[in-house]
Structure formats: structure tokens, C-alpha cells
C-alpha positions, -999 to 999 in steps of 0.1 A, spaced: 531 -24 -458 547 -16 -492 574 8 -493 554 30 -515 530 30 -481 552 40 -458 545 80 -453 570 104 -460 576 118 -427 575 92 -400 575 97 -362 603 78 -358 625 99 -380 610 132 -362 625 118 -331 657 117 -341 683 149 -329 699 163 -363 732 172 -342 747 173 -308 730 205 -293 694 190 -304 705 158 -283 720 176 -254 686 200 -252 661 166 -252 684 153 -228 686 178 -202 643 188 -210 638 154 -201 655 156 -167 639 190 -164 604 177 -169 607 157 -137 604 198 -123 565 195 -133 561 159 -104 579 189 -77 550 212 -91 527 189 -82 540 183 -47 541 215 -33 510 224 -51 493 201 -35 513 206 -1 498 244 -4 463 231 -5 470 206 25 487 235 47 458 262 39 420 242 39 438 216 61 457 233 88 445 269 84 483 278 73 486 290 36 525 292 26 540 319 14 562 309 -15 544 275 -33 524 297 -57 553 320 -71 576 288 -68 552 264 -91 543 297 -111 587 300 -116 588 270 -123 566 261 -144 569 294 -163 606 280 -170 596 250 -184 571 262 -205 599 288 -221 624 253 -222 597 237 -241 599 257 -269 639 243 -277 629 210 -271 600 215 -297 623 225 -319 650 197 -313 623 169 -316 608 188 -350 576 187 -329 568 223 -340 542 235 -355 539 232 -399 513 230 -424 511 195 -429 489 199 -453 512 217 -479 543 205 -462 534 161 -462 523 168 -494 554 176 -513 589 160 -522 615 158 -496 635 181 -516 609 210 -514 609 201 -482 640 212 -472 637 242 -490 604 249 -471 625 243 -438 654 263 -449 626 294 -451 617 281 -421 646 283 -404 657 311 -418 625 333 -406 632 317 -374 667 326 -376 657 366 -381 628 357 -351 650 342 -327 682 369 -328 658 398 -327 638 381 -295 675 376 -280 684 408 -280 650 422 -268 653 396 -244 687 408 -231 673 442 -228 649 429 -204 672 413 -185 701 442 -183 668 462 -168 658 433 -144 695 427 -130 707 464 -126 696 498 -116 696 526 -138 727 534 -127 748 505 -129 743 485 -93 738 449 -92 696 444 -84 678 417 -91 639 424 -99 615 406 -71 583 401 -74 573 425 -47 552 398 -29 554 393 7 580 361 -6 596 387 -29 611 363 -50 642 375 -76 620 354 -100 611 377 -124 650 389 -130 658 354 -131 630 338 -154 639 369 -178 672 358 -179 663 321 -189 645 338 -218 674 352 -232 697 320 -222 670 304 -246 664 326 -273 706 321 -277 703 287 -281 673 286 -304 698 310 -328 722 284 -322 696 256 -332 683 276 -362 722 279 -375 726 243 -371 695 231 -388 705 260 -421 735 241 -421 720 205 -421 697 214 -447 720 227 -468 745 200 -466 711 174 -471 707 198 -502 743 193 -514 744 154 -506 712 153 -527 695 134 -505 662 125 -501 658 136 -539 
């Protein structure tokens, strides 16, 4: 393959993290995914204990629903930090590498606006999920018969992770503008 072959974007270079907190997040997602095998387990202990035994549980459905609910909301970072996102690749594979840095600093600076206006609704949620209209410590439940804190705690998650995708947007506006001043990939 000739190195006027090789495409412009390449898988392998998509894999790499552009800084420490990109590297840290694949890191830690890739521990987390190991959450989905638990899933699995107790899923299928639930099925076992109710057509088996005649003994349904009370807490594997909210518990898989929690957790896999979090890992869903984790993917989206990880996405992000792999550049597995989603992008026109039509328009986007189809242009220099210097207009594509501008397209990702629009990008990234939509996402920027996206992700801090999704924070704070997000910590709204969670100031009405963790206290009482008047100011007492109460975490929301589920109101199942398990009654679960899950919803107060999956909220907060949300906003944990909406302040890290600002952090991630910040960090890739500032690799793309340094790419920009380096001239690279003219």
C-alpha cells in the first residue's frame, strides 16, 4: 500500500487518547465494562430463582436496570475519548486535515455549550433527588418494594459525567488549537 493509499483517518490513530483524562476515562470504562458479565449473572440468577424455584428476587431487575443504566451514561465519555462518536464521514473523510480540525473545533465547541448546559440541568436534578424541599438530606428511591436510592444516585452519575465531558470538550479546544498553531497535519 502506497502512502498516497493509506486513508486519512485510520482506526489506529482513532484509538489513541489525545491527553491524560481521555486515557484515564478508557481506562477506568474498560474495568467498568466487566459490570455488564455481573449483569448477566444475576440476570440470569433471577430467571433461575423465579421459573426454577418458584422464588423471583426482589432487587436483580432494578440492580441490572442501575447498572446498566450507568454504563450506558459512562459510554458516552468513553465515546468521546476513543473519537468513536458519531460524524459525517461523508463531508468530514473527505476534506483536509486542516478543515478537519476546524470542523472539530465547531464540534467541540457546540459540544462545549451542550455539555455545560446538560451539567447544570443535570445538577438540578440531582439537588431535587438528594434533598427535600426544605433542605434535609433524602435520597430519591425507586418506590419499589426494593426501594432502591437508585434513581438519586444514577442522577448524580449524570451530572458527575456531564462535568467531565466539559472537561473533555476544553481539552480537545485546546488540542486543536495547539494542532492548529503547530500547523500540523497541513
Amino acid at each position: 500500500m502506497t502512502e498516497n493509499s493509506t486513508p486519512q483517518h485510520s482506526d489506529e490513530q482513532e484509538e489513541q487518547p489525545k491527553n491524560r483524562l481521555d486515557a484515564w476515562i478508557i481506562k477506568i470504562s474498560q474495568a467498568l465494562s466487566l459490570l455488564f458479565i455481573f449483569t448477566v449473572f444475576i440476570s440470569f440468577y433471577e430467571v433461575l430463582m423465579r421459573y426454577v424455584f418458584d422464588a423471583p428476587t426482589t432487587w436483580v431487575h432494578e440492580s441490572a436496570s442501575f447498572i446498566g443504566g450507568s454504563l450506558f451514561v459512562v459510554g458516552g465519555i468513553y465515546a468521546f475519548a476513543t473519537d468513536k462518536h458519531v460524524r459525517v464521514v461523508l463531508i468530514y473523510d473527505a476534506v483536509s486535515n486542516r478543515t478537519r480540525r476546524y470542523l472539530n473545533m465547531f464540534h467541540h465547541i457546540v459540544g462545549l455549550a451542550f455539555a455545560g448546559m446538560m451539567a447544570w440541568a443535570s445538577f438540578t436534578m440531582v439537588e431535587t433527588s438528594w434533598f427535600t424541599p426544605w433542605g434535609e438530606f433524602r435520597l430519591e428511591t425507586s418506590g419499589s418494594y426494593f426501594n432502591p436510592p437508585y434513581p438519586a444516585l444514577l442522577k448524580a452519575l449524570i451530572f458527575i459525567i456531564f462535568c467531565i465531558l466539559v472537561m473533555q470538550f476544553i481539552l480537545h479546544i485546546i488540542g486543536e488549537i495547539k494542532g492548529l498553531r503547530n500547523n500540523k497535519d497541513v
